[in-house]
TIVO-2410 file (N, C-alpha, C; in nm, 3 decimals):
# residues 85
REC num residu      c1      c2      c3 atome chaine
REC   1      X   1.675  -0.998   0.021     N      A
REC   1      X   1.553  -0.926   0.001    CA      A
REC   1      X   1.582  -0.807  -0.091     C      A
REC   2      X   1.501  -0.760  -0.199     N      A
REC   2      X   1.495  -0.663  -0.276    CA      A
REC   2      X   1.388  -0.579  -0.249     C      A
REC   3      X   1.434  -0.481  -0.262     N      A
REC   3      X   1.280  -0.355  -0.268    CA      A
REC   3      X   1.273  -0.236  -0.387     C      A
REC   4      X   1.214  -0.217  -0.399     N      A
REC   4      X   1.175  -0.121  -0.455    CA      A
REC   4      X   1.061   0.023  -0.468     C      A
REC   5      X   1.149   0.200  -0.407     N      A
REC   5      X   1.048   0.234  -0.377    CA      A
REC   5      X   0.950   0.290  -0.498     C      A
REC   6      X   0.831   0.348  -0.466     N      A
REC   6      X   0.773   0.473  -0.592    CA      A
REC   6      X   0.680   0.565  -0.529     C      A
REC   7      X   0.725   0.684  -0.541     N      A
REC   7      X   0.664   0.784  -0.499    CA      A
REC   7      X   0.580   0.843  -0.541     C      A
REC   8      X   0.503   0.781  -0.644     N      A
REC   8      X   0.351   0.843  -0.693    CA      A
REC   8      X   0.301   0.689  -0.733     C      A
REC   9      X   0.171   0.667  -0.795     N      A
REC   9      X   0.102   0.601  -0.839    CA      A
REC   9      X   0.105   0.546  -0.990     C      A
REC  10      X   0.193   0.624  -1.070     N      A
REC  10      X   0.221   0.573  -1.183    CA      A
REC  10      X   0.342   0.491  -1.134     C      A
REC  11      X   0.456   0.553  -1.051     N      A
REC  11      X   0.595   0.484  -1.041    CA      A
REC  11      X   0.529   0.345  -1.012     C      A
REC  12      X   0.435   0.347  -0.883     N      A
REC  12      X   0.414   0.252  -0.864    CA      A
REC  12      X   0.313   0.097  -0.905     C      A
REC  13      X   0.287   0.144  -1.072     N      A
REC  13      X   0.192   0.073  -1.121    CA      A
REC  13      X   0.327   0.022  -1.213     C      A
REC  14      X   0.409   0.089  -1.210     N      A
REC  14      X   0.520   0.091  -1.377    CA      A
REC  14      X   0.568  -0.043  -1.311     C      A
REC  15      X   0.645  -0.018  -1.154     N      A
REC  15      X   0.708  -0.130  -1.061    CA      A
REC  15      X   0.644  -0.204  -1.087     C      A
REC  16      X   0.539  -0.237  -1.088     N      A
REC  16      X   0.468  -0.389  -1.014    CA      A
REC  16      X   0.404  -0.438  -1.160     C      A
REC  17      X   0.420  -0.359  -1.282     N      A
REC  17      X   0.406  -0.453  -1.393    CA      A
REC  17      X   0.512  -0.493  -1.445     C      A
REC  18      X   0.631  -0.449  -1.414     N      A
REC  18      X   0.768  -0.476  -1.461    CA      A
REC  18      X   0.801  -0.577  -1.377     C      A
REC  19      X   0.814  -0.598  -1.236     N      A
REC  19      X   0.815  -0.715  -1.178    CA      A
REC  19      X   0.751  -0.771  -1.054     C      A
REC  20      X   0.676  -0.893  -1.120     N      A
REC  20      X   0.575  -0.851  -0.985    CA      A
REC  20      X   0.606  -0.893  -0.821     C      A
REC  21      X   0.545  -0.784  -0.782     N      A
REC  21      X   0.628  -0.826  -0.648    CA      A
REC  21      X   0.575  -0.956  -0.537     C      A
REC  22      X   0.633  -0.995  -0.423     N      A
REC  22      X   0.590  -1.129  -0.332    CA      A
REC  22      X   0.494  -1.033  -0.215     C      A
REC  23      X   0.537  -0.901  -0.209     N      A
REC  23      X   0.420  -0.837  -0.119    CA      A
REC  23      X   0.471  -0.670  -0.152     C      A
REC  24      X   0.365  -0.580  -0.135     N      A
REC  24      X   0.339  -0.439  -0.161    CA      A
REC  24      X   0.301  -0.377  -0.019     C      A
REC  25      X   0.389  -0.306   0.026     N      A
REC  25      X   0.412  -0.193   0.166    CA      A
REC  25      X   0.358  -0.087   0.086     C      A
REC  26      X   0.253  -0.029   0.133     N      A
REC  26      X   0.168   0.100   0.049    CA      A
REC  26      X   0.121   0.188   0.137     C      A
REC  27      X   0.150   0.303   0.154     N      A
REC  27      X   0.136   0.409   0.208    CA      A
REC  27      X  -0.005   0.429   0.135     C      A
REC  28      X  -0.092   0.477   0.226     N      A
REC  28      X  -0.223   0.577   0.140    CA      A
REC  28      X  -0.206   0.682   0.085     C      A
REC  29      X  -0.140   0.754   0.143     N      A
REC  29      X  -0.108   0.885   0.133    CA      A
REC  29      X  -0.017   0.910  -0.001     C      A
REC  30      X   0.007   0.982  -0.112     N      A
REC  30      X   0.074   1.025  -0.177    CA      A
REC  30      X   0.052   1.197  -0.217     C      A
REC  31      X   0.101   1.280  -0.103     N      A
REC  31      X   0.095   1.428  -0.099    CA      A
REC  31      X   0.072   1.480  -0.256     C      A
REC  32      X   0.013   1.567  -0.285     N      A
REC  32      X  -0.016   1.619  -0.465    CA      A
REC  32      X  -0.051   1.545  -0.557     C      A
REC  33      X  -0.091   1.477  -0.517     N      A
REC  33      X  -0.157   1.353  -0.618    CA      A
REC  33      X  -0.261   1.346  -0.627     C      A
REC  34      X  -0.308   1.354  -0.759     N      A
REC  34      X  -0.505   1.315  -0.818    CA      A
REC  34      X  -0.561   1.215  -0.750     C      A
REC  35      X  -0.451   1.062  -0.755     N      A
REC  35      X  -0.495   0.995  -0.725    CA      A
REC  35      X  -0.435   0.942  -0.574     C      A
REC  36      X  -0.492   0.819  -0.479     N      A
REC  36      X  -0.435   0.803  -0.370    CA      A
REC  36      X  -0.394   0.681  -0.304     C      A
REC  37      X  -0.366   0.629  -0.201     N      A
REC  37      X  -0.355   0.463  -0.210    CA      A
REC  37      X  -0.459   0.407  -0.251     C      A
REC  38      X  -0.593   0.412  -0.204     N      A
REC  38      X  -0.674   0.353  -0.166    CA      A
REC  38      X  -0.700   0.310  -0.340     C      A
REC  39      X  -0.699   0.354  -0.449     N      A
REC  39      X  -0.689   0.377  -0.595    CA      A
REC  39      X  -0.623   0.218  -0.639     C      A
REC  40      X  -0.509   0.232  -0.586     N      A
REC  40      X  -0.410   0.130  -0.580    CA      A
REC  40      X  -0.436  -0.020  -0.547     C      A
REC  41      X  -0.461   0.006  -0.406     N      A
REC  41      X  -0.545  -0.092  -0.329    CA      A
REC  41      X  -0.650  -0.155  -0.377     C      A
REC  42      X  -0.727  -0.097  -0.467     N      A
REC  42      X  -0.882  -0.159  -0.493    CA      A
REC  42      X  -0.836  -0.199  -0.647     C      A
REC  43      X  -0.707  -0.179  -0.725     N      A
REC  43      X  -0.659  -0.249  -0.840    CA      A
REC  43      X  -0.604  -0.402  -0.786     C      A
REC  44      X  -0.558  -0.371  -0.650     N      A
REC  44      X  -0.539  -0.528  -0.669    CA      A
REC  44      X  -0.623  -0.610  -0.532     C      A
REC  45      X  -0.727  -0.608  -0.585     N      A
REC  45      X  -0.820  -0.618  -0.456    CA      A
REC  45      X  -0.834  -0.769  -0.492     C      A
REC  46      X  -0.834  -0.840  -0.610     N      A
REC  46      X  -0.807  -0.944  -0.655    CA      A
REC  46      X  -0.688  -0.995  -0.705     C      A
REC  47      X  -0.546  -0.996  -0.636     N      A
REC  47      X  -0.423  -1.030  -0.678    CA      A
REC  47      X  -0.411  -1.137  -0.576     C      A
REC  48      X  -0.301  -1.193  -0.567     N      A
REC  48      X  -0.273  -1.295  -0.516    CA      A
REC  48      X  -0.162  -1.226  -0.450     C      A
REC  49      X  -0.142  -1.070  -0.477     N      A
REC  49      X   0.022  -1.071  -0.411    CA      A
REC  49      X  -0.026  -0.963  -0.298     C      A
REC  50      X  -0.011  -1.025  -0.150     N      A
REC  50      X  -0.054  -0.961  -0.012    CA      A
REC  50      X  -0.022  -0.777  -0.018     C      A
REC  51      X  -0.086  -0.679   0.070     N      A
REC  51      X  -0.104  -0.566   0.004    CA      A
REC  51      X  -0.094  -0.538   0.162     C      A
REC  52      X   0.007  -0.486   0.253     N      A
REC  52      X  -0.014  -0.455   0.392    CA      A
REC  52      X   0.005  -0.300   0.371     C      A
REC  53      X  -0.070  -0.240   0.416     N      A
REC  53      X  -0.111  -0.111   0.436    CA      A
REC  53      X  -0.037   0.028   0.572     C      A
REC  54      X   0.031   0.092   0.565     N      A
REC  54      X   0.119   0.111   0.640    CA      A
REC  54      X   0.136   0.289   0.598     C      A
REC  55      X   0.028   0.347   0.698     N      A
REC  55      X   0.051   0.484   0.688    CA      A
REC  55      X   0.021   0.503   0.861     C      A
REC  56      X  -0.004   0.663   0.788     N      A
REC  56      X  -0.029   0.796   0.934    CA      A
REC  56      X  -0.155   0.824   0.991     C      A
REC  57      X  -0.245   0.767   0.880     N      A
REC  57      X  -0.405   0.811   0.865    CA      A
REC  57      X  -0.413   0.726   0.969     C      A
REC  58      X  -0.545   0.745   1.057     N      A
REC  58      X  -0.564   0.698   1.174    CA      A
REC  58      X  -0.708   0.733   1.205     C      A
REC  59      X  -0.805   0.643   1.142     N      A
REC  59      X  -0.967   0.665   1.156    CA      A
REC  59      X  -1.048   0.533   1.151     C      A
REC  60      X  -1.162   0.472   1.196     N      A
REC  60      X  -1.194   0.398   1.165    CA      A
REC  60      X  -1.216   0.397   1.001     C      A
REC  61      X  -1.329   0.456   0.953     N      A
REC  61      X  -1.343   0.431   0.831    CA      A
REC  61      X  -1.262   0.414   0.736     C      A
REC  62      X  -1.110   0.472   0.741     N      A
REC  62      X  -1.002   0.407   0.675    CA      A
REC  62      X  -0.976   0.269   0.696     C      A
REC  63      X  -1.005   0.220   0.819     N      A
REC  63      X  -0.929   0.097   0.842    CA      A
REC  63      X  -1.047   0.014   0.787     C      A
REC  64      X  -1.174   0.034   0.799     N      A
REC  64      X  -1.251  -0.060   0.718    CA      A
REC  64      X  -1.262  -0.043   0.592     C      A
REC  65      X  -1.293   0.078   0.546     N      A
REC  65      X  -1.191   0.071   0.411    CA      A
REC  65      X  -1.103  -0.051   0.356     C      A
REC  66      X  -1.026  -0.014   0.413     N      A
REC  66      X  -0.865  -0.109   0.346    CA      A
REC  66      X  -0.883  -0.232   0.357     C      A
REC  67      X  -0.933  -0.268   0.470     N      A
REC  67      X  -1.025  -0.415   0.519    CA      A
REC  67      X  -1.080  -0.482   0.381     C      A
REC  68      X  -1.176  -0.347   0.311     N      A
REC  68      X  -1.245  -0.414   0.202    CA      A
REC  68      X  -1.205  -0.446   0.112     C      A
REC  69      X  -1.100  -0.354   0.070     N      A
REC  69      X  -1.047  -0.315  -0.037    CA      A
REC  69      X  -0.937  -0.464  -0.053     C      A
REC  70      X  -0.935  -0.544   0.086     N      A
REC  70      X  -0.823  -0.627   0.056    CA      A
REC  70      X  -0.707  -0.625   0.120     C      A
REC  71      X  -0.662  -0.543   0.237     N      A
REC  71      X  -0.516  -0.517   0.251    CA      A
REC  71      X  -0.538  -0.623   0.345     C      A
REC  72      X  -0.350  -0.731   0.362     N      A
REC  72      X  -0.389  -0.783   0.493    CA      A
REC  72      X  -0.384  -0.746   0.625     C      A
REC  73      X  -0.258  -0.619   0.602     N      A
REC  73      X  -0.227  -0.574   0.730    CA      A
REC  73      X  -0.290  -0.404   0.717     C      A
REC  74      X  -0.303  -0.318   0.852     N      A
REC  74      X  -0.271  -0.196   0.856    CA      A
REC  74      X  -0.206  -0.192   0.938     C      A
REC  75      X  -0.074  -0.093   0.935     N      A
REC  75      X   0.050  -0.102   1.006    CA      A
REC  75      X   0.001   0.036   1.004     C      A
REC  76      X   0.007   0.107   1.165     N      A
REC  76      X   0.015   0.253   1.179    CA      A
REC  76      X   0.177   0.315   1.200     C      A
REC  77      X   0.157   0.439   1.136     N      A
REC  77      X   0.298   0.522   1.177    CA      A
REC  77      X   0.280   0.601   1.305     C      A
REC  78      X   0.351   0.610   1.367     N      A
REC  78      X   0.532   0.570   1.359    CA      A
REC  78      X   0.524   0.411   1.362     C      A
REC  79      X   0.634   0.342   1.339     N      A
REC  79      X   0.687   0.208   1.305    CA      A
REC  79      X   0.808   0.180   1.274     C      A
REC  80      X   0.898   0.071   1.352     N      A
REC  80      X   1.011   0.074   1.305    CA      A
REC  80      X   1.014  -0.037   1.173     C      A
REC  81      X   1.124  -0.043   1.102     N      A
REC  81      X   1.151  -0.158   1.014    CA      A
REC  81      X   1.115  -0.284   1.055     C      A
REC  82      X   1.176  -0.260   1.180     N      A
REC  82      X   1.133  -0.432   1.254    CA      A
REC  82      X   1.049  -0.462   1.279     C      A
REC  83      X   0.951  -0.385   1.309     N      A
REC  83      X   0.827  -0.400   1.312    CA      A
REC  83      X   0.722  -0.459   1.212     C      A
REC  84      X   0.774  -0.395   1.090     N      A
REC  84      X   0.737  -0.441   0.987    CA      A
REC  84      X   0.743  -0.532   0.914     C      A
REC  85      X   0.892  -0.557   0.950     N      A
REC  85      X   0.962  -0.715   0.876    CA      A
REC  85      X   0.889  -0.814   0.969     C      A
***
């Protein structure tokens, strides 16, 4: 297994046109940033490559949100690795 992280929204547009990935672990959250997951999320709301969603935020309207937007999973934090794998 390979990963790759990116800590803003450009890193992580640069990643996933350089190689595309088999699935995207995406935090909503990116602290100081214009833009935010959900930005992200609704770019590949039509991809073929699964988009599981895995933050802190904890509201309904987020989770239907992301619902729409496409994600398959929302994974809340805390979470271990294993959990996730």
């Amino acid at each position: 297994m390979e990963a790759e992280a990116a800590f803003n929204i450009p890193q992580a547009r640069a990643a996933i046109a350089r190689k595309k990935p088999d699935i995207i672990l995406l935090d909503l959250g990116f602290p100081e940033q214009a833009e935010n997951g959900f930005q992200l999320l609704a770019e590949h709301n039509q991809s073929p490559v699964p988009v599981l969603v895995f933050t802190a935020q904890e509201n309904f309207i987020d989770r239907v949100k992301v619902a729409r937007l496409g994600a398959r999973v929302f994974l809340q934090k805390p979470i271990s690795t294993g959990q996730v794998m």
